[in-house]
N, C-alpha and C positions, 0 to 999 in steps of 0.2 A: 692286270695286263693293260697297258697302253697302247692306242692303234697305231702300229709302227715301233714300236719301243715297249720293253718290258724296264722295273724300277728292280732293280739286283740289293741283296742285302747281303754284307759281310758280318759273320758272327763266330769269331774267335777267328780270323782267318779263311774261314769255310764258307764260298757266295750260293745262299740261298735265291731260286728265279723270283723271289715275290717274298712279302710282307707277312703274306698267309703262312709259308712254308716255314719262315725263320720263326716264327711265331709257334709253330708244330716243335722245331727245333728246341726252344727256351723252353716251350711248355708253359705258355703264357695265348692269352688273350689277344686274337689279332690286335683287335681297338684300342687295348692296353699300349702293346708295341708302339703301335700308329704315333699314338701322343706323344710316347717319349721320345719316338724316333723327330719328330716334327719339333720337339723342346730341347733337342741338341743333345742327351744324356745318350753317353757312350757307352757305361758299364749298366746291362741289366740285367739281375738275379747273378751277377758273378762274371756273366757274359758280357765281352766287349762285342758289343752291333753297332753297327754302321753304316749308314745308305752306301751303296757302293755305285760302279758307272751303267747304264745303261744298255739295252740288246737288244739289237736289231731281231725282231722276234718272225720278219719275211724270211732273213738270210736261215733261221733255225724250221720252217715250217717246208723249206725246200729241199731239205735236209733228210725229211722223214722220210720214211720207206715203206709207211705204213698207215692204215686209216688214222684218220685224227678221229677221236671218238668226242663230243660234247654233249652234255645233258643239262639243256633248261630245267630248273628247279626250285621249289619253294615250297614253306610247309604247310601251303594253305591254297586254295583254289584261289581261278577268277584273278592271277594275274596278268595271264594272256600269253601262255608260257606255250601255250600247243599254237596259239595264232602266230607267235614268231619262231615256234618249230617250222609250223608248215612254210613261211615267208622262206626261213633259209633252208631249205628243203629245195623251194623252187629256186632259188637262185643260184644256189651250186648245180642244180639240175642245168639249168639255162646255160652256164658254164661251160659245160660239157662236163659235170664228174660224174662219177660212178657213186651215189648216195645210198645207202642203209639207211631207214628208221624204225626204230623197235620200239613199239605203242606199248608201255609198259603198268598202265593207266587203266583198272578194269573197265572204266566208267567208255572206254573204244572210243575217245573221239578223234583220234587222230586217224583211226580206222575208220571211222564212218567217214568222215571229208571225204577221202576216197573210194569210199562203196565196199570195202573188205571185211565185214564183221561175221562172227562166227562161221570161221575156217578153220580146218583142222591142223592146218600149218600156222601156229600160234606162239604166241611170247610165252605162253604156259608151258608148253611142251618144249622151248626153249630152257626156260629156269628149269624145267622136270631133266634136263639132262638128254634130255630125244634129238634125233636131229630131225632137222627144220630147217626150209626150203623157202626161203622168200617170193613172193609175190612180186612181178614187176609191172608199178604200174603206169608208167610211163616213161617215156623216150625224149631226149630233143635231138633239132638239126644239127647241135653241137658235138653229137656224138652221147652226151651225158644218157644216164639212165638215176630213176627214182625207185627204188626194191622198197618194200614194206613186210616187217615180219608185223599183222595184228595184234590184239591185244583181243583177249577173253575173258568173258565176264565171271569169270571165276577162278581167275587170277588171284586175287585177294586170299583165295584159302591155302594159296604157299606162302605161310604163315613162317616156316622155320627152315627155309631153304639158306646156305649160305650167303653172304654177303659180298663172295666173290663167284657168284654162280655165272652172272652173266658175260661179267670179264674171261674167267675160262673159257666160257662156251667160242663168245666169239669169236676168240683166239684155236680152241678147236676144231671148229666147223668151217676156218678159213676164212671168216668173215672179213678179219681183218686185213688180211693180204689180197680181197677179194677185191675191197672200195677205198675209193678216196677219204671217205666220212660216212660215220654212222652217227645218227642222231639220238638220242636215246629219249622217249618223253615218257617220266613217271607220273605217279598222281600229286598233289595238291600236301601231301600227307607223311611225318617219314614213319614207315614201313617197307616191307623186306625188298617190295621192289624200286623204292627210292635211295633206300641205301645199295642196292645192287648197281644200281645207275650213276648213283654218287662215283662209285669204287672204282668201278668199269672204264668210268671218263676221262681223259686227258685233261679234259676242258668242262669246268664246272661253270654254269651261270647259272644267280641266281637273279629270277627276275620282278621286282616290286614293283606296284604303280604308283603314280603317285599319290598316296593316300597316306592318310595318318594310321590307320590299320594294316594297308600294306607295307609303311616304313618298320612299323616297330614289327610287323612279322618276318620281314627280311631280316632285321637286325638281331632276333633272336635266332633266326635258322642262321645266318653266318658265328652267330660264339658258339651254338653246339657244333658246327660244322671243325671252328678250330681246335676242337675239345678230341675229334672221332682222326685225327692224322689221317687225313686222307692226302694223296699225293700229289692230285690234280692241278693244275693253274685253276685260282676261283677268282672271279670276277659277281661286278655287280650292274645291273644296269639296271637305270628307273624309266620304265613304258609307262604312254600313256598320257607323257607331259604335254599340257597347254599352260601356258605364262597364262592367259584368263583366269584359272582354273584354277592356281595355288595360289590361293590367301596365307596360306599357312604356313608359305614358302618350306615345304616340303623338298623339294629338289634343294635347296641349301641342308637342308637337314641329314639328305643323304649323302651329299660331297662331305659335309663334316662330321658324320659319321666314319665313312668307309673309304674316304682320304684317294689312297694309289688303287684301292681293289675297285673303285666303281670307272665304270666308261666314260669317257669324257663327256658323250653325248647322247641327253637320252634321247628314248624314243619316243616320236610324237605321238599323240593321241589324232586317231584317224581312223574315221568310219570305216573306209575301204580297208583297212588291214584286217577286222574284224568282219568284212564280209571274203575275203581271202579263206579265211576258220571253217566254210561253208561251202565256199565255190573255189577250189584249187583253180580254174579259170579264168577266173574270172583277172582283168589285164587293170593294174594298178596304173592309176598315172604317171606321167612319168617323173613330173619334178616331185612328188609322193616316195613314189619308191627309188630315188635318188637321197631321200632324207634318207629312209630303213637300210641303205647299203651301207652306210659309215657304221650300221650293228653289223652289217652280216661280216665285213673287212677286218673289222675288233673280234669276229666271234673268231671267222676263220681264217688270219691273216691272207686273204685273199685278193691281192691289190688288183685282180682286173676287175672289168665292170661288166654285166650281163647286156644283152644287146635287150 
């Protein structure tokens, strides 16, 4: 997904939203696609593809009638996937929307940021099929509100619950007609509750830094990803960049990798976002959090800006 603009693929006649999805369609490897789609080859596995025209992806998001759901993701800790949960948590809060986030993460830190850890209204009793009452834990002048279902540290032992457990639920429980957006933060890890999250999502990102460890674990989490048909729009964005700090020019490595699925712009490496992970209060600067809104815009095509 492109901020402002989605890249459409025609495949036998048929326009898939994204590279990912046509890729689902072939039954072939995003990256695969990407190359040949980039080297002009028309006919692949039998299938004529074809980049096709562009979509206004604001005029499609005003359209909905119902929560956009997104879940930051990756199969490995520590790439600061709950730091810019909470970032676009607040700033749709700031907005004025109605936010869901469902800590799905045993390790609770999405839940601790905000002071809610071991409550009995939980993401476990969510996936158990229970209904579950969000917590609200704050308000803006905007009108917006921020609900929080926690996360339980024994989580982890719904080991064999389905893999569209949480999509049903929320759908359910009315979650979805209840808010603007739900956010969804699993762990580091895929398991039942990262693919629950995967499923559940509208909106998948996945989020690397820029590291050599973190490119090639994004790059392996995105081919299983195109392997599991998931239906979501999947994006890619690389946190964390400083031009200082890649020798190894790792941000070209992920443009040419991941071609149309990655953001255009990563995100900057900045203390204050990572002290945001700790102190939801704490008031970023502003030409600071004027960089992090060009992700929250891309995340949730949301073209106003937070005061």
């Amino acid at each position: 997904m492109r901020e402002g603009n989605r890249t459409l693929v025609n495949v036998d006649g048929k326009t898939y939203p994204s590279i990912f999805k046509a890729a689902v369609e072939i039954g072939c490897n995003y990256s695969w696609l990407w190359c040949r789609l980039r080297a002009g080859q028309a006919t692949i596995k039998g299938r004529r593809v074809t980049l096709a025209r562009t979509e206004n992806t604001q005029t499609r998001r005003n359209t909905m009638k119902k929560a956009m759901t997104i879940t930051l993701t990756n199969c490995k800790g520590g790439t600061g996937k709950t730091s810019l949960s909470t970032f676009l948590a607040e700033q749709l809060l700031a907005l004025g929307k109605k936010v869901l986030v469902v800590d799905l993460d045993p390790n609770c830190s999405f839940s601790e940021i905000y002071g809610y850890v071991l409550k009995d209204s939980n993401s476990k009793a969510l996936m158990s099929g229970l209904k579950t009452e969000p917590y609200t834990v704050k308000t803006s002048a905007a009108g917006g509100a921020l609900d929080l279902i926690p996360s339980d540290l024994n989580l982890g032992q719904l080991a064999n619950i389905i893999d569209t457990q949480i999509k049903i639920q929320l759908k359910k429980q009315g979650f979805v007609e209840r808010y603007d957006y739900i956010i969804l933060d699993p762990p580091g890890t895929w398991n039942s509750q990262t693919r629950n999250a995967v499923f559940a999502a509208d909106s998948v990102i996945v989020v690397g830094k820029c590291s050599p460890l973190d490119f090639e674990a994004t790059r392996n989490y995105i081919a299983m990803l195109s392997e599991c048909g998931i239906e979501a729009d999947t994006t890619v964005v690389c946190n964390a960049y400083s031009a200082q700090r890649d020798p190894d020019k790792i941000l070209d490595k992920y443009r040419e990798a991941f071609g149309g699925l990655l953001l255009p712009a990563p995100v900057p490496e900045m203390t204050s976002l990572k002290r945001l992970a700790y102190d939801p209060e704490y008031r970023i600067r502003a030409d600071i959090a004027e960089k992090l809104r060009a992700f929250v815009r891309a995340a949730t095509l949301e073209t106003e800006d937070a005061e």
